[in-house]
C-alpha positions as CSV (number, residue, x, y, z in Angstrom):
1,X,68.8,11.5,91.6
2,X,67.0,10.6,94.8
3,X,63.5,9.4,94.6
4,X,61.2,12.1,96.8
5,X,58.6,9.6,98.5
6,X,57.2,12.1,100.2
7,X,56.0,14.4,96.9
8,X,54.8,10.6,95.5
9,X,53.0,9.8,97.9
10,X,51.4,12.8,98.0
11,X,50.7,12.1,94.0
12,X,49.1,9.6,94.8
13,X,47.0,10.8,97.2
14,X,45.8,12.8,95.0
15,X,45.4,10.9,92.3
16,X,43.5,8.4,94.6
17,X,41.3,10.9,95.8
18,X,40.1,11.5,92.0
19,X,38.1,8.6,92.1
20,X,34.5,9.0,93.5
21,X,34.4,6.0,95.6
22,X,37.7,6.7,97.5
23,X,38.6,8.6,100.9
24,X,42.0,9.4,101.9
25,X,41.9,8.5,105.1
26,X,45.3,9.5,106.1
27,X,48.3,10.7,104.7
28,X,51.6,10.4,107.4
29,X,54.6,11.0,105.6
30,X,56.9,11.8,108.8
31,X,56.5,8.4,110.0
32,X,58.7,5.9,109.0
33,X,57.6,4.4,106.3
34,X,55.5,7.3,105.2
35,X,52.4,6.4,103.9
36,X,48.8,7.1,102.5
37,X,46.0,5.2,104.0
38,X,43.1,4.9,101.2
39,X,39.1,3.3,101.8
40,X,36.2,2.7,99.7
41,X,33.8,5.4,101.4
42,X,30.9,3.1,101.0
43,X,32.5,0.1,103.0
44,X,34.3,0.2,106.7
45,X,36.5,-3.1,105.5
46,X,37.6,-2.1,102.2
47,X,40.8,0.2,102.6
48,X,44.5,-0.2,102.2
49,X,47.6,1.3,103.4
50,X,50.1,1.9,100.6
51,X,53.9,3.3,100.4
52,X,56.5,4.0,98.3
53,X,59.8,1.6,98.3
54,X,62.9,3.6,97.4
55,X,63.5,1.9,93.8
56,X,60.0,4.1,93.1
57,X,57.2,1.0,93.5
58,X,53.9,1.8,95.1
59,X,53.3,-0.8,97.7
60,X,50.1,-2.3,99.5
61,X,50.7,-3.1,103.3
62,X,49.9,-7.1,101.7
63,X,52.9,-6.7,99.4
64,X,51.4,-6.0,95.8
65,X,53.1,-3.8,93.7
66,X,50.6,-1.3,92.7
67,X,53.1,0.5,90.0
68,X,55.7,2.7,89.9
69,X,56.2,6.6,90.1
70,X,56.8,6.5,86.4
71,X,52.9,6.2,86.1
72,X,50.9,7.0,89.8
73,X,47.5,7.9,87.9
74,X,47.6,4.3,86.8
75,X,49.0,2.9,90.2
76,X,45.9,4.7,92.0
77,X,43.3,3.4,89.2
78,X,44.8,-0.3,90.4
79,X,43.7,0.6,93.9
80,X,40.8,1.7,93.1
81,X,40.2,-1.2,91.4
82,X,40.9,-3.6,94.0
83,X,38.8,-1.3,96.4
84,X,36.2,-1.9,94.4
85,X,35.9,1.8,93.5
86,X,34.5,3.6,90.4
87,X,37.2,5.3,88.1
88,X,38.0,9.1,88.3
């Protein structure tokens, strides 16, 4: 089966969102690669811009593999983390 970046992105957007400290900036999933860009709303330098590789790996636009779609809560609670964001 196809892995549907698109709808895990979207998952983790959301799941991102959840935590109080986090702003979904944007979420462009007709470019190519689609991604969702995430901040720390309290800070105009923390934010990141993440995607999803097709073997299912959530990726920072530094290279570090956030998690997989198997588990996007827990990749979202590792950006959060490195944002410096409280948890959901």
């Amino acid at each position: 089966m196809m892995l549907d970046t698109t709808l895990s992105l979207e998952r983790f957007a959301w799941f991102a969102g959840r935590h109080a400290d986090l702003s979904i900036q944007s979420l462009a999933l007709a470019c190519e690669p689609a991604y969702v860009s995430v901040r720390n709303r309290f800070s105009t330098t923390l934010s990141e811009t993440v995607t999803c590789s097709d073997d299912g790996a959530f990726i920072t636009s530094w290279g570090y593999r956030l998690g997989s779609t198997d588990d996007v809560e827990g990749a979202a609670a590792r950006l959060a983390f490195l944002l410096a964001a409280l948890p959901a």
